[in-house]
C-alpha positions as CSV (number, residue, x, y, z in Angstrom):
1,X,0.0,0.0,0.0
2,X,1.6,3.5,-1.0
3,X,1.6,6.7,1.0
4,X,-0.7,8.4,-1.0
5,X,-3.2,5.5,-1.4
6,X,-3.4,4.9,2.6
7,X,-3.5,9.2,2.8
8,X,-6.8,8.8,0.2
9,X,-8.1,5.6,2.7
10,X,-7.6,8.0,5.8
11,X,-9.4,10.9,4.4
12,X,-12.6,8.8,3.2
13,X,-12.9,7.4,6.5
14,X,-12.7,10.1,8.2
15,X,-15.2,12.0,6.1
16,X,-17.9,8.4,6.6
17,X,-17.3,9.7,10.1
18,X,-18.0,13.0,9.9
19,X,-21.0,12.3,7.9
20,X,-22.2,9.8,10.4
21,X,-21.9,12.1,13.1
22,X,-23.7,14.8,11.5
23,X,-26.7,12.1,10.7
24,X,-26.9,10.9,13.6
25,X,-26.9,14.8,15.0
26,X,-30.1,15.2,12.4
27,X,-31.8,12.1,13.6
28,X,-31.5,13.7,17.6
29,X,-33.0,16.9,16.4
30,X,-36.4,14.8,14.8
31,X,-36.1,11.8,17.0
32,X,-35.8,11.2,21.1
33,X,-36.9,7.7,21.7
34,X,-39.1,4.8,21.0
35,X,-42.0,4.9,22.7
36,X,-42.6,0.8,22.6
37,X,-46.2,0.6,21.2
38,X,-47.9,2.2,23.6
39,X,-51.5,3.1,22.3
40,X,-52.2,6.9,21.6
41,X,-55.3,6.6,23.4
42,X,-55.4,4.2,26.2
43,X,-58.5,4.3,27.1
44,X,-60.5,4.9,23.9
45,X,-62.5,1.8,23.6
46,X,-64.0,2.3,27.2
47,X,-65.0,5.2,26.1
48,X,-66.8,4.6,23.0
49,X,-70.0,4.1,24.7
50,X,-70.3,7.7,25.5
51,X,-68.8,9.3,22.5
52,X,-71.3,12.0,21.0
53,X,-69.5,14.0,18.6
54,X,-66.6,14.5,16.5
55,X,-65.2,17.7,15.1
56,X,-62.7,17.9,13.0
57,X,-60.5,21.4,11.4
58,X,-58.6,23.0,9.2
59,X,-58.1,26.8,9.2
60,X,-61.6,28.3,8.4
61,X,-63.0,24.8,7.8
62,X,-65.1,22.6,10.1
63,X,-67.6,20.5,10.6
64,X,-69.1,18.3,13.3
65,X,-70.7,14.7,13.8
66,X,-73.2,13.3,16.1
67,X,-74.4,10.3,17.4
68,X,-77.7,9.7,17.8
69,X,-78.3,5.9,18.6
70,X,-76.4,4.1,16.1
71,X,-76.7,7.0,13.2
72,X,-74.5,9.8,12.5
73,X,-75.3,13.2,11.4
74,X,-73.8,16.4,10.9
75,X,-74.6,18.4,13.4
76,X,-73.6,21.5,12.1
77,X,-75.6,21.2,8.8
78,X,-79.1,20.6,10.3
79,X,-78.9,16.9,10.6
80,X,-77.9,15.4,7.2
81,X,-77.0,12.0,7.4
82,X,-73.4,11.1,7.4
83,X,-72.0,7.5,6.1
84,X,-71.5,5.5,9.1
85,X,-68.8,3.3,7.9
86,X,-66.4,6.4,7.3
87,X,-67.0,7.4,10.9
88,X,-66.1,3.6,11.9
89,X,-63.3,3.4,10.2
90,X,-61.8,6.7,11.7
91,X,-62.7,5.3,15.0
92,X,-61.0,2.2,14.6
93,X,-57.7,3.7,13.2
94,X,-57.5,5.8,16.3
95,X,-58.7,2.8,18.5
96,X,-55.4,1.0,17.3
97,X,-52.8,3.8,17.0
98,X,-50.1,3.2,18.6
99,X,-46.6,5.8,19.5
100,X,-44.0,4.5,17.1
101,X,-41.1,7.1,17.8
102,X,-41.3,10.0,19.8
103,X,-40.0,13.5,17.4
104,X,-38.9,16.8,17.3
105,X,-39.8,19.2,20.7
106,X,-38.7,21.6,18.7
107,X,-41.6,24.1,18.3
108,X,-40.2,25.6,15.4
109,X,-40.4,22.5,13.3
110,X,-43.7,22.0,13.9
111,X,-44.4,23.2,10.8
112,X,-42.4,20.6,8.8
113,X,-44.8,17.4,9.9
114,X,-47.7,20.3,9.5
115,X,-48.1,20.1,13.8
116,X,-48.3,23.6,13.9
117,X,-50.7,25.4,16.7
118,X,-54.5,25.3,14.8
119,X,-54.4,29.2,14.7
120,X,-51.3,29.6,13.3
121,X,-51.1,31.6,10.1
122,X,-51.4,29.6,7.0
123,X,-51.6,26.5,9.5
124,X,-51.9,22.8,7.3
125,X,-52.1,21.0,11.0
126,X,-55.6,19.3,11.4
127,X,-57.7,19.6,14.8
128,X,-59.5,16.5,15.9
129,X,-62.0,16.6,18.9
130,X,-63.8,13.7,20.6
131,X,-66.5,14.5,23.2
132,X,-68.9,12.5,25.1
133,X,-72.7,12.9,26.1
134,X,-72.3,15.4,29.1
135,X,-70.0,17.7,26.3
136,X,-66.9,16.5,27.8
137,X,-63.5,15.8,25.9
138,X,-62.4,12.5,25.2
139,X,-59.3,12.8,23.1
140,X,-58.4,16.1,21.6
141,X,-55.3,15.9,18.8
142,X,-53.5,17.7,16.4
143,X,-52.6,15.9,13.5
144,X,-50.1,16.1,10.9
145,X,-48.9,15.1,7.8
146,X,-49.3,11.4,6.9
147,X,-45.9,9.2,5.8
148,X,-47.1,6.6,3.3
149,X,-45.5,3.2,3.5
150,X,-43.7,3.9,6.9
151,X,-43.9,0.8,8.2
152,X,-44.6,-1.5,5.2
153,X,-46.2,-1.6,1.7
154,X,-49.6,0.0,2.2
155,X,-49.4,0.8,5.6
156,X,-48.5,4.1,6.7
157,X,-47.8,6.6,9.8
158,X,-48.9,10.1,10.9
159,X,-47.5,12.6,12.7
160,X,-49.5,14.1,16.1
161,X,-48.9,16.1,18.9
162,X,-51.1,17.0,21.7
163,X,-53.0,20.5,21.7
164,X,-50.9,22.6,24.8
165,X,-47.5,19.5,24.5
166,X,-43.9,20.0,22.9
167,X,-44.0,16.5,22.3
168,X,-44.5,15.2,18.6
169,X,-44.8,11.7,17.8
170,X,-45.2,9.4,15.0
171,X,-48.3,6.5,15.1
172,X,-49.0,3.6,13.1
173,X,-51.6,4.6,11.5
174,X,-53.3,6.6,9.1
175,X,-55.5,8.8,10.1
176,X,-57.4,11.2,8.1
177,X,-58.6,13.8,9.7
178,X,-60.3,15.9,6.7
179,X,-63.2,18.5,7.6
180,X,-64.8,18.7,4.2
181,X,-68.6,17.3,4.0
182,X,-68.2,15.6,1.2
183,X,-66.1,13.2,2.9
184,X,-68.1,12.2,5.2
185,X,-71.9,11.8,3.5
186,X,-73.1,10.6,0.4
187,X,-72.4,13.3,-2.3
188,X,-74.7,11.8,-4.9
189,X,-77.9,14.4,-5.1
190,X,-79.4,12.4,-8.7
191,X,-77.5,10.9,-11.4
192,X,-80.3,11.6,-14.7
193,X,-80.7,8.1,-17.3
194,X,-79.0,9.8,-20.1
195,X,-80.1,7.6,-21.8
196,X,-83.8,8.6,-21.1
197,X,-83.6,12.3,-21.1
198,X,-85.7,13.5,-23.6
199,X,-85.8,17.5,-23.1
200,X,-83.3,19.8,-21.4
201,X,-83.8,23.7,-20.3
202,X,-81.7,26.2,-18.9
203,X,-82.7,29.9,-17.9
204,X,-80.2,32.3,-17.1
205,X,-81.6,35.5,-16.1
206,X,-81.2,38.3,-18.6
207,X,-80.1,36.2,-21.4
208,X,-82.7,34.8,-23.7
209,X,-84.0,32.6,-25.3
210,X,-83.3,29.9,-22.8
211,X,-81.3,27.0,-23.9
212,X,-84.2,24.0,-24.4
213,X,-82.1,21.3,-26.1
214,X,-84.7,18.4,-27.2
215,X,-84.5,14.8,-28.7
216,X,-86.2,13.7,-31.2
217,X,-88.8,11.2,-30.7
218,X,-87.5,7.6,-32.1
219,X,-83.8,8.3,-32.1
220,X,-80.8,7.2,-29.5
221,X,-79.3,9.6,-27.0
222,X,-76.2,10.7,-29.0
223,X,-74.7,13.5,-30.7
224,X,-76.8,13.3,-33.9
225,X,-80.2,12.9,-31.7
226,X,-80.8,16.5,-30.3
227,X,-81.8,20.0,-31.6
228,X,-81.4,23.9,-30.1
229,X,-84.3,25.7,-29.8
230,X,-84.6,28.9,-31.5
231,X,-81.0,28.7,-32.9
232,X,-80.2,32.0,-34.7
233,X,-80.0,32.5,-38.4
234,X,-75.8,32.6,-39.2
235,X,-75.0,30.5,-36.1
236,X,-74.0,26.8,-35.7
237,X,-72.9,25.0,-33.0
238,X,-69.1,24.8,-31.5
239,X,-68.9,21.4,-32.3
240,X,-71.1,18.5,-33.4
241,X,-71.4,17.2,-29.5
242,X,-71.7,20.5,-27.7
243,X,-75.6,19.8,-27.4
244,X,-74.5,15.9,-26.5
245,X,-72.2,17.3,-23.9
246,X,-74.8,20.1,-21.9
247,X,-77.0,16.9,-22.0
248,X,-74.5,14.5,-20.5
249,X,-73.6,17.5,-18.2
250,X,-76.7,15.7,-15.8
251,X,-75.7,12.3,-15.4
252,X,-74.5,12.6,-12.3
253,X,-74.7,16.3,-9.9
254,X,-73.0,15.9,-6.4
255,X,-72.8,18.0,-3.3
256,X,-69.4,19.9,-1.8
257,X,-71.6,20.8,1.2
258,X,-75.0,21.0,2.8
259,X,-77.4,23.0,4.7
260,X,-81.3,23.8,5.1
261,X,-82.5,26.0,2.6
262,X,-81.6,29.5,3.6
263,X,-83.7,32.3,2.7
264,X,-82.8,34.5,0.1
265,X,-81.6,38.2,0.6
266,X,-83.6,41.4,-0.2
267,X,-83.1,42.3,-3.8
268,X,-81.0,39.4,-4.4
269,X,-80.9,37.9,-8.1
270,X,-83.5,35.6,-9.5
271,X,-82.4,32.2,-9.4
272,X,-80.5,30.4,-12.4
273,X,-82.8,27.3,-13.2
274,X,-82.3,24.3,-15.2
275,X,-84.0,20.9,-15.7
276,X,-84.3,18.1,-17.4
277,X,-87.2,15.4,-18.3
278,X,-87.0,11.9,-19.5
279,X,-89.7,9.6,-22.2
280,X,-90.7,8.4,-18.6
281,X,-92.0,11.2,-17.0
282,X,-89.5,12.1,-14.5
283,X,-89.1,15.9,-14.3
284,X,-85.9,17.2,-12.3
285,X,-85.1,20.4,-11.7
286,X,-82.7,22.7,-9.8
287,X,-82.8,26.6,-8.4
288,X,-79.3,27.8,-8.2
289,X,-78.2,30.8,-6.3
290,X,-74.9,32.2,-6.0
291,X,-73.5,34.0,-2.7
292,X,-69.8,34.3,-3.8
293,X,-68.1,31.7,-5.2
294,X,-70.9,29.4,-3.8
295,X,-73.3,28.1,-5.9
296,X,-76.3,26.9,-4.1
297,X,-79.3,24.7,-5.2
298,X,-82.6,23.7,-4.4
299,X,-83.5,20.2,-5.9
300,X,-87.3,19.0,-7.0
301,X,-88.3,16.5,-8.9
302,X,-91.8,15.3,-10.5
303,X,-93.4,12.4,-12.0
304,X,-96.4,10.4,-12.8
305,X,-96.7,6.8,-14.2
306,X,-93.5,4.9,-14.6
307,X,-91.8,8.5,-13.8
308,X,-92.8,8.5,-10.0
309,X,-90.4,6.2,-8.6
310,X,-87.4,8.0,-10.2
311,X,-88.7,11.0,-8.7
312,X,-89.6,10.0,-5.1
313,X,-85.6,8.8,-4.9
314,X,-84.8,11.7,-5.9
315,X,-87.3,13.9,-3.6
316,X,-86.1,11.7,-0.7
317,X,-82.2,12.8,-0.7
318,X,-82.6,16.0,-1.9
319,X,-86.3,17.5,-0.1
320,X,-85.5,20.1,2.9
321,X,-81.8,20.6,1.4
322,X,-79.8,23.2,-0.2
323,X,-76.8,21.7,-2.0
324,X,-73.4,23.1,-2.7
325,X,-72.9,22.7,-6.8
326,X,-68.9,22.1,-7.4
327,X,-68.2,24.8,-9.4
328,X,-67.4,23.0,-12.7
329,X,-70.1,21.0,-12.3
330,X,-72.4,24.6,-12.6
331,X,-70.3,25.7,-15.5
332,X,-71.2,22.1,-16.9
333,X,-74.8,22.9,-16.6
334,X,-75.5,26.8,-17.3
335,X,-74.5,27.6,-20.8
336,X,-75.7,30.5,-22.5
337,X,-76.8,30.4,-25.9
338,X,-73.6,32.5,-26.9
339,X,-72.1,29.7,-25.2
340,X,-73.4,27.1,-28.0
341,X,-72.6,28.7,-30.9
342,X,-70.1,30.1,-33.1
343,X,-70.7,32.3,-36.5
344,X,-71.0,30.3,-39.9
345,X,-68.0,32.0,-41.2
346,X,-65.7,30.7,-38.8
């Protein structure tokens, strides 16, 4: 072995040391210990019984389940019924979480695993309160970001930390902790038979004439099937399934949120309307308002003869609500003529 060749040796060991040292300095800063399995909430399944409610946050956004019985419900949106096999599988997540590896104390890394206090500025830590029937807490976290695969293929961890504690940990387990209604209930409000929908209306106030987009009698439900109503003289239409796509634009319209119908401001606009109707006599038909960006609708629906049926499943989600419209799923839906139809010449 030459000088220079054990002087080359020397130096590479003694940088694999200094890099060692300076993971192994890294790793102190994020991690202090194991904390040998212990669960992150002892005594969560004797208190099950008594659980009531559920709230969970984000910033601005909230929203709260209750137990009544065996059903949930959201409490802060008059009631509507909340899929109770989400709720159970939350429950059972935090039921089996256990503290992997105790982390950082370091309050200004919060941030990084998004542990953050809940009214920090710009704050991606999630707040999740348990309480029982007498309105008392029974577990109160905040909760992080998620770390897919931690532990294995498919099963991941998530960091938490206790509202008022320095100490941040990581669980075994994945729990999502999301405040948005539509993860929580059933988002479909109707999905129309396409394939049935015979006649399609939209009235936009101030623009005229409305948009009535009709099949004709004996043909299938496709592009070459439908007409415009009182289409102009020099116009044609975009494309040759522009009428197919406002049609198809009603096969399925699902909530972002919920609430009883709220009355509607002094001198506020006139509603944007559309409906549709099917060869069996179902008649569907919503009442959008906008406050904002929100677009809110009220959902009927008719029928007689073989039409009913459709209409009663309908009238059974959607009577006593008012429905949040995604916002695409509006500009789907309300097209203005202008909207339909290009000039000849281009």
């Amino acid at each position: 072995m030459t000088p220079k060749f054990f002087t080359g040796l020397a130096f590479t060991a003694a940088g694999s040391l200094l890099l060692a040292a300076f993971v192994h300095t890294r790793a102190d800063n994020w991690s202090t210990g194991s904390a040998g399995g212990a669960k992150l909430l002892p005594s969560f399944q004797r208190d099950m019984p008594r659980m009531s409610t559920i709230m969970l946050k984000q910033g601005t956004q909230s929203v709260t389940l209750e137990r009544k019985g065996e059903a949930w419900s959201l409490k802060d949106r008059g009631g509507y019924p909340v899929q109770g096999d989400r709720v159970r599988a939350l429950l059972l997540k935090l039921a089996d979480a256990a503290l992997v590896d105790r982390k950082t104390r370091n309050p200004e890394r919060f941030g990084l695993l998004e542990l953050e206090d809940i009214g920090a500025k710009d704050a991606k830590s999630r707040f999740l309160a348990i309480g029982d029937d007498k309105a008392k807490p029974i577990a109160e976290l905040i909760v992080g970001k998620r770390s897919a695969e931690q532990f294995a293929a498919g099963k991941g961890g998530t960091y938490i930390r206790r509202p008022g504690e320095k100490d941040t940990w990581l669980v075994n387990a994945e729990i999502d902790v999301n405040p948005s209604v539509n993860q929580w209930v059933d988002t479909t409000v109707f999905e129309a038979e396409i394939a049935k929908v015979k006649r399609v209306e939209v009235t936009i106030p101030g623009e005229t004439p409305v948009v009535a987009v009709d099949r004709e009698a004996g043909k299938p439900a496709n592009k070459d099937s439908y007409k415009l109503a009182g289409q102009p003289e020099g116009k044609k239409l975009k494309s040759d399934y522009t009428l197919e796509d406002l049609v198809n634009a009603f096969a399925r319209v699902e909530l972002e949120d919920v609430r009883k119908p709220v009355a509607a401001a002094a001198g506020a606009p006139a509603p944007h309307v559309a409906s549709y109707e099917t060869e069996t006599g179902t008649k569907i038909t919503m009442r959008v308002r906008s406050e904002g960006e929100a677009r809110w609708a009220i959902v009927e629906a008719t029928g007689e003869g073989d039409g009913k049926a459709a209409a009663d499943k309908v009238n059974a989600v959607a009577s006593g609500w008012e429905f949040r419209l995604p916002g695409w799923k509006y500009d789907q839906i309300f097209k203005k003529q202008a909207d339909l139809l290009d000039d000849l010449k281009s």
